[in-house]
mmCIF file of the C-alpha atoms, coordinates in Angstrom:
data_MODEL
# 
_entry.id   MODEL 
# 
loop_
_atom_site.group_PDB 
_atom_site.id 
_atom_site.type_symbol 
_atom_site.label_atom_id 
_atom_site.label_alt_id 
_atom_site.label_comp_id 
_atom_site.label_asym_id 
_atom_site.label_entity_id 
_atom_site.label_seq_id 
_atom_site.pdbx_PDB_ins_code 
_atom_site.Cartn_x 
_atom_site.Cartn_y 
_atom_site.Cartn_z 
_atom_site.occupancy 
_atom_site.B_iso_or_equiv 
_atom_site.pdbx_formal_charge 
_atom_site.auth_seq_id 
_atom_site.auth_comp_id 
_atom_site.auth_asym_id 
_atom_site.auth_atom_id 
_atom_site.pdbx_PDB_model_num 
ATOM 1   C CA . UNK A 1 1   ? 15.360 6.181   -4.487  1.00 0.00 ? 1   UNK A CA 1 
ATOM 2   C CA . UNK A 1 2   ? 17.183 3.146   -5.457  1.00 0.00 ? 2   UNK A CA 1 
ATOM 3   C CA . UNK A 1 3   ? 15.189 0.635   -6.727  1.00 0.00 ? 3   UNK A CA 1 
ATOM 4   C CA . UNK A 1 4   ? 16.158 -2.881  -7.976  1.00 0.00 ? 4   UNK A CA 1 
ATOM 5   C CA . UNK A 1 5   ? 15.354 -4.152  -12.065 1.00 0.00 ? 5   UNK A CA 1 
ATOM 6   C CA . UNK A 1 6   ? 13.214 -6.388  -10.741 1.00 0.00 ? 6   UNK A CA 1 
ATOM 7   C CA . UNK A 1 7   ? 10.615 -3.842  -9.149  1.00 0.00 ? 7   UNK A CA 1 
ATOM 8   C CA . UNK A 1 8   ? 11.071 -1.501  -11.762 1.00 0.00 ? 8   UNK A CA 1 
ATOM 9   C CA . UNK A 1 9   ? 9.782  -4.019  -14.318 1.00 0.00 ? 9   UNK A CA 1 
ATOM 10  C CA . UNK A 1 10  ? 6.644  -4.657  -11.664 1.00 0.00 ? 10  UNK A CA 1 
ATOM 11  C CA . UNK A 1 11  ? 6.258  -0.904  -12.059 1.00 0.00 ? 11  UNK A CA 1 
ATOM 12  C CA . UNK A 1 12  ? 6.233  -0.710  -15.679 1.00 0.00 ? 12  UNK A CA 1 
ATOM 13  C CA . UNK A 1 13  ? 4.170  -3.394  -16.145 1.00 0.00 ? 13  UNK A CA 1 
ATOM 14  C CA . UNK A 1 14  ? 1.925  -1.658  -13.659 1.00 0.00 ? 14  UNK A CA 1 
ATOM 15  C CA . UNK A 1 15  ? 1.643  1.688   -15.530 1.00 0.00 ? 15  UNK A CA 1 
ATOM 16  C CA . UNK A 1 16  ? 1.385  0.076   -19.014 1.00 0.00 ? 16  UNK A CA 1 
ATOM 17  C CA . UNK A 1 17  ? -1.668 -2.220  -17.949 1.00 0.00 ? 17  UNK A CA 1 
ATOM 18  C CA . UNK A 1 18  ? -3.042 1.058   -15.595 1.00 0.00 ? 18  UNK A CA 1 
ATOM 19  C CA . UNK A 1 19  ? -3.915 4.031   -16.249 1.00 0.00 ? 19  UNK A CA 1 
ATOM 20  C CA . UNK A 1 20  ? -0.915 6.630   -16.731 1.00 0.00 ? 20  UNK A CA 1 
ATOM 21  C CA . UNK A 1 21  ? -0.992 10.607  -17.367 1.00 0.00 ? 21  UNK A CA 1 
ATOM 22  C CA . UNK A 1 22  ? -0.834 11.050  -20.764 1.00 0.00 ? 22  UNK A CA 1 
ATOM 23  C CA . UNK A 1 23  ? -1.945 7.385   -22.196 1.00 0.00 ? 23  UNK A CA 1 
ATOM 24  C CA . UNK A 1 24  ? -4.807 9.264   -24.407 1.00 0.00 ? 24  UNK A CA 1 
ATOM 25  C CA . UNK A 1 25  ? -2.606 11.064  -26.526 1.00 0.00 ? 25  UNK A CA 1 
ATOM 26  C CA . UNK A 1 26  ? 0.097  8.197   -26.346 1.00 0.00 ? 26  UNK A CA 1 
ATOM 27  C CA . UNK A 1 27  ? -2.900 5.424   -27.548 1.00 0.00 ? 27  UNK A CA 1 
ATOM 28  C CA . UNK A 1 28  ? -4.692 7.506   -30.046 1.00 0.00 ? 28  UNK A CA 1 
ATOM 29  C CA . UNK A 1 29  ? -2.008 9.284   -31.586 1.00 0.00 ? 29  UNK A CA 1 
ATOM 30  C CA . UNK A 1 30  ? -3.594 12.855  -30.846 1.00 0.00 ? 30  UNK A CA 1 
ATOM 31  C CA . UNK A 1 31  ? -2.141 15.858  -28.896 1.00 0.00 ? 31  UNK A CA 1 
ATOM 32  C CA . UNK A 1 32  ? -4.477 17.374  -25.896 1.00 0.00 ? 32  UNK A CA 1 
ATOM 33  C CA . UNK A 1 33  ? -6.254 20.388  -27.524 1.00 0.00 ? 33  UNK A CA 1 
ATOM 34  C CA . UNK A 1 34  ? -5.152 22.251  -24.082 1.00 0.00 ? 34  UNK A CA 1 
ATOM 35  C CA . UNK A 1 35  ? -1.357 22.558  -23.070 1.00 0.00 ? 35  UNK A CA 1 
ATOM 36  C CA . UNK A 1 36  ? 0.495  25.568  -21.814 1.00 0.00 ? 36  UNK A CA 1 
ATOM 37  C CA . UNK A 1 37  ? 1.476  27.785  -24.704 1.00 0.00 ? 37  UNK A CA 1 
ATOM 38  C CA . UNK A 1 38  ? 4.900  27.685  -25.197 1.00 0.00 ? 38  UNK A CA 1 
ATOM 39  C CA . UNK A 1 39  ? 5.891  25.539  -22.412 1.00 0.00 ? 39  UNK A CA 1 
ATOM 40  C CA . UNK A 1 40  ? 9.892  24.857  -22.691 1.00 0.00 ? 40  UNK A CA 1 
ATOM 41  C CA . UNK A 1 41  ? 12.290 23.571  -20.499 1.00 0.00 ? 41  UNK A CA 1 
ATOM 42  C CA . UNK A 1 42  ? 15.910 24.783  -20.364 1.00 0.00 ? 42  UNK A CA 1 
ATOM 43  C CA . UNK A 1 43  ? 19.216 22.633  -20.190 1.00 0.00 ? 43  UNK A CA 1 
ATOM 44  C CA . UNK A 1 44  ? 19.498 22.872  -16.473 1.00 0.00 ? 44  UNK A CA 1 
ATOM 45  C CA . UNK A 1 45  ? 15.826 21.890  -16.027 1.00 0.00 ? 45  UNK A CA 1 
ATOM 46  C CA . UNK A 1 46  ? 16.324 18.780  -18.600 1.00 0.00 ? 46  UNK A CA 1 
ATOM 47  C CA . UNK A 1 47  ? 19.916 18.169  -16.215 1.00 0.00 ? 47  UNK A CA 1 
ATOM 48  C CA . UNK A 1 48  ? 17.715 18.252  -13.088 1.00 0.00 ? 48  UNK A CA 1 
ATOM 49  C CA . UNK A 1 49  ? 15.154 15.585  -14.296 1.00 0.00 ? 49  UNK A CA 1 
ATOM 50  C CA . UNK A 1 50  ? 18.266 13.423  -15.171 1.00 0.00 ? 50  UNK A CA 1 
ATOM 51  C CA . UNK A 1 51  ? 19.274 13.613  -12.165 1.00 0.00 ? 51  UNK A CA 1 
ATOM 52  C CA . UNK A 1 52  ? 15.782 12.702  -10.726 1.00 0.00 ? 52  UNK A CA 1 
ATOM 53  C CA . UNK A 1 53  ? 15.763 9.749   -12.938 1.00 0.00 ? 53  UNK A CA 1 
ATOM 54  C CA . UNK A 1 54  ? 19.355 8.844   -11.892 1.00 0.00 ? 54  UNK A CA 1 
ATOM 55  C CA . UNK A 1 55  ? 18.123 8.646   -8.744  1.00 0.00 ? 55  UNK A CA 1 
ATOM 56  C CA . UNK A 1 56  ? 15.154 6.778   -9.446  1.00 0.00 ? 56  UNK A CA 1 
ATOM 57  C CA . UNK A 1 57  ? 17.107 3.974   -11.819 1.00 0.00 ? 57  UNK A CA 1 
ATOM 58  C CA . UNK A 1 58  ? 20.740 4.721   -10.905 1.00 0.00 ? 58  UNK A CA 1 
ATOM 59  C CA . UNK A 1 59  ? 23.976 3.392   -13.145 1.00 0.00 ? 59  UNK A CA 1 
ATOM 60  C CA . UNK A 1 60  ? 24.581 -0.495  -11.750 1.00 0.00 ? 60  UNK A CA 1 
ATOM 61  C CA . UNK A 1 61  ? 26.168 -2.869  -13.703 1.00 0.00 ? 61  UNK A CA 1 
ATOM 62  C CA . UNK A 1 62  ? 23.873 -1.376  -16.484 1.00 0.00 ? 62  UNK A CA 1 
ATOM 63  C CA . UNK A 1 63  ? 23.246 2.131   -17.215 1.00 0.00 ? 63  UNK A CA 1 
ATOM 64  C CA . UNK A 1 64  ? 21.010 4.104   -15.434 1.00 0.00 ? 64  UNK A CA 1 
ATOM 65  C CA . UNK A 1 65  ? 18.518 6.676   -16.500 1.00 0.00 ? 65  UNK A CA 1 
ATOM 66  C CA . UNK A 1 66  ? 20.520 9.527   -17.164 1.00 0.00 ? 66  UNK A CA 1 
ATOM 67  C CA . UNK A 1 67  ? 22.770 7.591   -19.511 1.00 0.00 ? 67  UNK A CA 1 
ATOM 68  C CA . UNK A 1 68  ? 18.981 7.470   -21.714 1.00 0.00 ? 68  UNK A CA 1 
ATOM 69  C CA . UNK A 1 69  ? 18.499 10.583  -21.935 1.00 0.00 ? 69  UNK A CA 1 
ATOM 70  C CA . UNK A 1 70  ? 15.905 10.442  -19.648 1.00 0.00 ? 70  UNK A CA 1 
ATOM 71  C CA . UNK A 1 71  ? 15.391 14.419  -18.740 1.00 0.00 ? 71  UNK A CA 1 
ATOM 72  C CA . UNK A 1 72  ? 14.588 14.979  -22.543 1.00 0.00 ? 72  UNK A CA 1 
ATOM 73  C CA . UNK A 1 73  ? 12.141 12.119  -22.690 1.00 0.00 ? 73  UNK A CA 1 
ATOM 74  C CA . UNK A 1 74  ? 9.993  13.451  -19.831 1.00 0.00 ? 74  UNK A CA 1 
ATOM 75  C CA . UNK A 1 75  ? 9.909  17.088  -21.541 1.00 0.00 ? 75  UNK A CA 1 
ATOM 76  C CA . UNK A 1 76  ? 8.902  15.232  -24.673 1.00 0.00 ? 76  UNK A CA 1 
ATOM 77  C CA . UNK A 1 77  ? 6.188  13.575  -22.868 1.00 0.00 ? 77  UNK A CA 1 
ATOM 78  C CA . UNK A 1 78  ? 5.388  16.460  -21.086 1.00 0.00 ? 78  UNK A CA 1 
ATOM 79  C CA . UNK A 1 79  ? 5.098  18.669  -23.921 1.00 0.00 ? 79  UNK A CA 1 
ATOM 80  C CA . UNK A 1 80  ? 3.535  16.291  -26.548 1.00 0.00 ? 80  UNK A CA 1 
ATOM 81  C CA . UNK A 1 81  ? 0.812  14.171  -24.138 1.00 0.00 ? 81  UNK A CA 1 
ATOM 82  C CA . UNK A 1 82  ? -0.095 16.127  -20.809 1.00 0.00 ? 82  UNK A CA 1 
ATOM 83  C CA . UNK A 1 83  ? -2.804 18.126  -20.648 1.00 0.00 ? 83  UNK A CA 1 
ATOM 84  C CA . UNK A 1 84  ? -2.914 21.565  -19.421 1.00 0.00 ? 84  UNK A CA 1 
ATOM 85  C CA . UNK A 1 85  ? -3.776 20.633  -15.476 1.00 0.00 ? 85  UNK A CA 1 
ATOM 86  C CA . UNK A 1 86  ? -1.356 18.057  -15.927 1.00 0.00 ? 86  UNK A CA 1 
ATOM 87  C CA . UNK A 1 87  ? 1.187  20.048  -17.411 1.00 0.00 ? 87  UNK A CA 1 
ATOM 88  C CA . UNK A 1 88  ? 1.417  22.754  -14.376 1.00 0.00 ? 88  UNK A CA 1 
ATOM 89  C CA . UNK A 1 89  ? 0.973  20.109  -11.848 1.00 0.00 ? 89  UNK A CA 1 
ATOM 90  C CA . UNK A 1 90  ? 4.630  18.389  -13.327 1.00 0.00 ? 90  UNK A CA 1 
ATOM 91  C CA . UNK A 1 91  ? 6.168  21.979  -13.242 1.00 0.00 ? 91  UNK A CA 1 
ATOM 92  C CA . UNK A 1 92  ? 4.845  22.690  -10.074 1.00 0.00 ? 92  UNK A CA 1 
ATOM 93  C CA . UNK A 1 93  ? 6.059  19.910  -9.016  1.00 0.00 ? 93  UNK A CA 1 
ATOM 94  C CA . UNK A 1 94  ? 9.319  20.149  -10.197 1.00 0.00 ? 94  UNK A CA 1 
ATOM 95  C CA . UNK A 1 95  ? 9.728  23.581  -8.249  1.00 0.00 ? 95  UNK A CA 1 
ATOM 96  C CA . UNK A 1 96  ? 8.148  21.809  -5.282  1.00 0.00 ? 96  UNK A CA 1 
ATOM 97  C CA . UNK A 1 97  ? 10.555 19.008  -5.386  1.00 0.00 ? 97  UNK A CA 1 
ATOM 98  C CA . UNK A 1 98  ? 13.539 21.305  -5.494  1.00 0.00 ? 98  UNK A CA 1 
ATOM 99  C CA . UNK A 1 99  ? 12.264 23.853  -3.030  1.00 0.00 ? 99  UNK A CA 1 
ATOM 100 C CA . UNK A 1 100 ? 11.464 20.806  -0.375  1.00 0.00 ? 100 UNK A CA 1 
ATOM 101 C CA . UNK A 1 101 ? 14.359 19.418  -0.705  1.00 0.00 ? 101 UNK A CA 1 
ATOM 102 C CA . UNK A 1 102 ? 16.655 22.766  -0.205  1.00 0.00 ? 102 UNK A CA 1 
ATOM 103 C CA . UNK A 1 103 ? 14.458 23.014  3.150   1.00 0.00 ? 103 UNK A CA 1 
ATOM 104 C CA . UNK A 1 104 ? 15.378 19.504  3.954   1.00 0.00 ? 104 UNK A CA 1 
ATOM 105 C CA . UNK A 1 105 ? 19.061 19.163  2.977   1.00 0.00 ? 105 UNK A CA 1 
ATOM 106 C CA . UNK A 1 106 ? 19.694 23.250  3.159   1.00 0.00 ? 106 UNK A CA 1 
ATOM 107 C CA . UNK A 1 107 ? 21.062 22.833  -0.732  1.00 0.00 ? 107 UNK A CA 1 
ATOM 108 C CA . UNK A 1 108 ? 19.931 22.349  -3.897  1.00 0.00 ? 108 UNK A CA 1 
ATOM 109 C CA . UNK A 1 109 ? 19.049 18.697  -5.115  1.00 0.00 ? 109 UNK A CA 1 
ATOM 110 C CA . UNK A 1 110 ? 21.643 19.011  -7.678  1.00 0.00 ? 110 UNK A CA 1 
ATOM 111 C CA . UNK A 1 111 ? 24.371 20.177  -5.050  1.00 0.00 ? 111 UNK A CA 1 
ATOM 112 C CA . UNK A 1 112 ? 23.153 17.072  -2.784  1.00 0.00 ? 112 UNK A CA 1 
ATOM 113 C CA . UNK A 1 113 ? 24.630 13.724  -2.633  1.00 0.00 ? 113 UNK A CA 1 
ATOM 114 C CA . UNK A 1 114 ? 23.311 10.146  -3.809  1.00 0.00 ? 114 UNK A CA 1 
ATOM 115 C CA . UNK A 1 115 ? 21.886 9.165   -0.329  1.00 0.00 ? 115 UNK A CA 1 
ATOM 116 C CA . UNK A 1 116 ? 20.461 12.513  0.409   1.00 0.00 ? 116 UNK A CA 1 
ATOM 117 C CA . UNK A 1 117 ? 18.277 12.699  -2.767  1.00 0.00 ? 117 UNK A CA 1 
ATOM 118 C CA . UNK A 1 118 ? 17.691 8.854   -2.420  1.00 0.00 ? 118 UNK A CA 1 
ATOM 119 C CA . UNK A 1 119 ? 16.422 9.580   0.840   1.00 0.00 ? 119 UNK A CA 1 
ATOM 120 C CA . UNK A 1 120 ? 14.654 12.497  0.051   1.00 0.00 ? 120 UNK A CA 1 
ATOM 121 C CA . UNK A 1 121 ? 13.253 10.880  -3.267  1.00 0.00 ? 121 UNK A CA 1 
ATOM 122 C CA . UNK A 1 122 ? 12.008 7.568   -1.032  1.00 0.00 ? 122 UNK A CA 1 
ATOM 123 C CA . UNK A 1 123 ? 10.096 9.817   1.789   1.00 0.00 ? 123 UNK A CA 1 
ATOM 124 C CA . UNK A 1 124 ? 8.128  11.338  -1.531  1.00 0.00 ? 124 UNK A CA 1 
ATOM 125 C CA . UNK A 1 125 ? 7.515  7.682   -2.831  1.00 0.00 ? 125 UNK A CA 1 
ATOM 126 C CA . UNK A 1 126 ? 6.594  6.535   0.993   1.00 0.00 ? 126 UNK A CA 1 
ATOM 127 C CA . UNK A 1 127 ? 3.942  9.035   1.176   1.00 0.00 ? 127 UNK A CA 1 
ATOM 128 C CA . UNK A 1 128 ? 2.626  8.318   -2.393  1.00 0.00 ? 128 UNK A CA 1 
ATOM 129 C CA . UNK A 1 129 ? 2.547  4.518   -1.513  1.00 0.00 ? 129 UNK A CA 1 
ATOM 130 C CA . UNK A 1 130 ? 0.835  5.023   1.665   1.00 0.00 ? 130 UNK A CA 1 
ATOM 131 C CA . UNK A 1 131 ? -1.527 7.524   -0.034  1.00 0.00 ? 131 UNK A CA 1 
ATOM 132 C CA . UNK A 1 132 ? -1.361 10.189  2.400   1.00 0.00 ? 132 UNK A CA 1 
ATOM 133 C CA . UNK A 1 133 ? -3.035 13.437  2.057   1.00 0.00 ? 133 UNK A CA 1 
ATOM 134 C CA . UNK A 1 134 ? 0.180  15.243  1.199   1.00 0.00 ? 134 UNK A CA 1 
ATOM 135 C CA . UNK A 1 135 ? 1.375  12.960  -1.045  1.00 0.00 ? 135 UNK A CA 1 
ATOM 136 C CA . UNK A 1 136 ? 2.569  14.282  -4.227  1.00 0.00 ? 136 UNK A CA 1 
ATOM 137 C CA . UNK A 1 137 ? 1.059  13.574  -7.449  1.00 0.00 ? 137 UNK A CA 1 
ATOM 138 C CA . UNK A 1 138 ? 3.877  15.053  -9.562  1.00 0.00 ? 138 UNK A CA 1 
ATOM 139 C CA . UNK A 1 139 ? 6.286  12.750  -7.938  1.00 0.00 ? 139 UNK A CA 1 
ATOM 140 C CA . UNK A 1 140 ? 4.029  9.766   -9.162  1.00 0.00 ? 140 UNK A CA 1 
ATOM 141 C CA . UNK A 1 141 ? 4.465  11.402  -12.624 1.00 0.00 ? 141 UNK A CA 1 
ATOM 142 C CA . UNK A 1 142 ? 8.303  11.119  -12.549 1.00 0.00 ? 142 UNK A CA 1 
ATOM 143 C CA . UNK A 1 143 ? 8.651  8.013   -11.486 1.00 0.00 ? 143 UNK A CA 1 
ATOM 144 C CA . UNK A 1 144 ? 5.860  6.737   -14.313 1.00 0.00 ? 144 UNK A CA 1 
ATOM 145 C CA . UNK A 1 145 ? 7.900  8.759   -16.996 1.00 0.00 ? 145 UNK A CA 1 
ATOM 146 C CA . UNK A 1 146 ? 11.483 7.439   -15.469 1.00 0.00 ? 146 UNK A CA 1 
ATOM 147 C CA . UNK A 1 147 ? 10.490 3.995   -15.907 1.00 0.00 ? 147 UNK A CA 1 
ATOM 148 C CA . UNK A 1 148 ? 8.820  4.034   -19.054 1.00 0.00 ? 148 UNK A CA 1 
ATOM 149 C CA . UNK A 1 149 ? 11.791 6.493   -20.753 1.00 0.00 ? 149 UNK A CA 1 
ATOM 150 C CA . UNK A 1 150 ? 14.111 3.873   -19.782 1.00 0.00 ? 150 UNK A CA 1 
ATOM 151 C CA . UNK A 1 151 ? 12.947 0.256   -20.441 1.00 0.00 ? 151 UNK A CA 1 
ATOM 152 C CA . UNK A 1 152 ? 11.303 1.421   -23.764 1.00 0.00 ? 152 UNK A CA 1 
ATOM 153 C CA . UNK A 1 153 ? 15.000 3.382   -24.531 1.00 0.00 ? 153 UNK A CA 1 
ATOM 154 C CA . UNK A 1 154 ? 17.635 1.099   -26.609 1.00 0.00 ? 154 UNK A CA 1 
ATOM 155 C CA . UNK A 1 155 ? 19.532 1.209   -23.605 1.00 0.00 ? 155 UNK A CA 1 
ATOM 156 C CA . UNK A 1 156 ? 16.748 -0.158  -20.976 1.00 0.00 ? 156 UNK A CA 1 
ATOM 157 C CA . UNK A 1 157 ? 15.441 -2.384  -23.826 1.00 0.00 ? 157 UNK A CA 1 
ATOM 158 C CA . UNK A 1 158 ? 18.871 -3.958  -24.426 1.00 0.00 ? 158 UNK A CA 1 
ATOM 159 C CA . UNK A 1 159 ? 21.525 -3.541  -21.760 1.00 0.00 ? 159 UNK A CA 1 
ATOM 160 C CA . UNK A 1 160 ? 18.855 -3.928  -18.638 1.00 0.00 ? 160 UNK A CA 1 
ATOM 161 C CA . UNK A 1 161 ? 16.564 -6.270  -20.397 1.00 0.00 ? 161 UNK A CA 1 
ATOM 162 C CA . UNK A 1 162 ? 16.625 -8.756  -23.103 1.00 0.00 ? 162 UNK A CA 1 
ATOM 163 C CA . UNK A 1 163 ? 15.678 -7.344  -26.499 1.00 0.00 ? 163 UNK A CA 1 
ATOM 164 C CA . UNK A 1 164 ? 14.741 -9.748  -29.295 1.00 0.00 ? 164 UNK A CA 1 
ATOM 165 C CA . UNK A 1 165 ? 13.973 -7.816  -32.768 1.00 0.00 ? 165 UNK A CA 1 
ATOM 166 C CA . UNK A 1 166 ? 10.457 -7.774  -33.873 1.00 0.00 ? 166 UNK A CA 1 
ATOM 167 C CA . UNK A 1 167 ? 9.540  -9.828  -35.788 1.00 0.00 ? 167 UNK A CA 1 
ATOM 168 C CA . UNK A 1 168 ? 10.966 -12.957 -34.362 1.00 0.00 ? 168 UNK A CA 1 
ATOM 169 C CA . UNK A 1 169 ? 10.017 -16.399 -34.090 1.00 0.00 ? 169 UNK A CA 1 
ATOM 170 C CA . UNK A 1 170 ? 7.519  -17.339 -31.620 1.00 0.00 ? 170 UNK A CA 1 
ATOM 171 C CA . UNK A 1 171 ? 9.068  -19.643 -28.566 1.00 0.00 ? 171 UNK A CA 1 
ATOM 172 C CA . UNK A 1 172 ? 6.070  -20.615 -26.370 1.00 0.00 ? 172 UNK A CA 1 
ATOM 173 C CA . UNK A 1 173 ? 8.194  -22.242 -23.917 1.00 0.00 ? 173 UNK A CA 1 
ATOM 174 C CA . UNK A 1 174 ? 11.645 -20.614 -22.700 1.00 0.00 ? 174 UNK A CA 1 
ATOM 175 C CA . UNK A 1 175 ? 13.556 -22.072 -19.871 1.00 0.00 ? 175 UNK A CA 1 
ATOM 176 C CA . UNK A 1 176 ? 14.341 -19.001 -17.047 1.00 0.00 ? 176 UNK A CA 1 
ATOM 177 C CA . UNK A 1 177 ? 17.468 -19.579 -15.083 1.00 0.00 ? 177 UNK A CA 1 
ATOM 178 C CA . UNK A 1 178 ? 17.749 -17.368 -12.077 1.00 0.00 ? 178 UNK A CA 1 
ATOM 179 C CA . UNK A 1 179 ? 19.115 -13.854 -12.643 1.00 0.00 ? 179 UNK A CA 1 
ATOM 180 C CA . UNK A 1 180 ? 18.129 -13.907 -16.642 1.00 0.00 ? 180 UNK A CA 1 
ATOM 181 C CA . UNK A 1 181 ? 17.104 -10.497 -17.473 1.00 0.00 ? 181 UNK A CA 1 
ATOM 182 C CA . UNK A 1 182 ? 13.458 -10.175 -18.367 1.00 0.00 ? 182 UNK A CA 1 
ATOM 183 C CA . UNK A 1 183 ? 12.413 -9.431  -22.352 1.00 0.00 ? 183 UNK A CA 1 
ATOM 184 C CA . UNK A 1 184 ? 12.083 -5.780  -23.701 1.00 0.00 ? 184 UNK A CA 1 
ATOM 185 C CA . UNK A 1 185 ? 8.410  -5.297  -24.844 1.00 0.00 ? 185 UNK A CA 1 
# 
């Protein structure tokens, strides 16, 4: 599911002004008092959600997700904010997306190629968007924690945005020319 800078930016700015799994713990500072006992995710799941994430923000003329490390972000996330509920629903999820998409494509998403996962990837988001009754929640989840892992990573912050160290002086005025990058938060 290919999407352009510009949307993914609309999307983060989105989730950080509405409400997003996890924002309690992320705003107060305090861990759910339910999660999954030792919920841990091995190498080849944190491989599969960079390749989910690749797919989501894929390597242009800047780096895409996977080159932030964005498979270990989610588990952080995961792990550290979501609540129980919320925590099986992403692993269910997970298992869902891979199972669906061997049915679909007859081989595993990490076997598949760029167009079949972004296909597969943008009939998930289509039936989120259009809020049908099947739509997936978890895949709302990944895409929230894709775009947030990567425009608040150095590498979203500076290579596909414009990242001027805090604190800086105040410009209330700064001319845009067309194809400027927006500012990291």
């Amino acid at each position: 599911m290919a999407i352009n800078r510009r949307e993914a930016l609309k999307q983060m700015v989105l989730m950080m002004g509405g409400t997003m799994i996890g924002a309690n713990a992320i705003l107060t500072g305090c861990t759910p008092e339910e999660q999954i006992e030792g919920l841990d995710f091995s190498e080849k799941e944190i491989a599969f959600l960079d390749e989910i994430g690749e797919t989501i923000i894929p390597t242009t003329d800047t780096p895409g997700a996977k080159a932030a490390g964005i498979g270990a972000f989610m588990v952080m996330m995961v792990k550290d904010t979501y609540r129980k509920e919320q925590q099986e629903t992403f692993v269910n999820g997970l298992n869902s997306l891979r199972n669906g998409f061997k049915e679909e494509m007859g081989r595993d998403f990490m076997d598949g190629s760029k167009e079949e996962r972004t296909a597969y990837l943008n009939k998930l988001a289509h039936k989120a968007k259009n809020m049908k009754e099947d739509a997936p929640v978890y895949f709302g989840m990944l895409k929230d924690l894709t775009i947030l892992g990567y425009f608040t990573s150095e590498i979203g912050a500076t290579q596909a945005l414009r990242y001027v160290e805090t604190p800086g002086r105040w410009d209330p005025c700064v001319d845009y020319k067309k194809g400027d990058r927006a500012f990291a938060l």
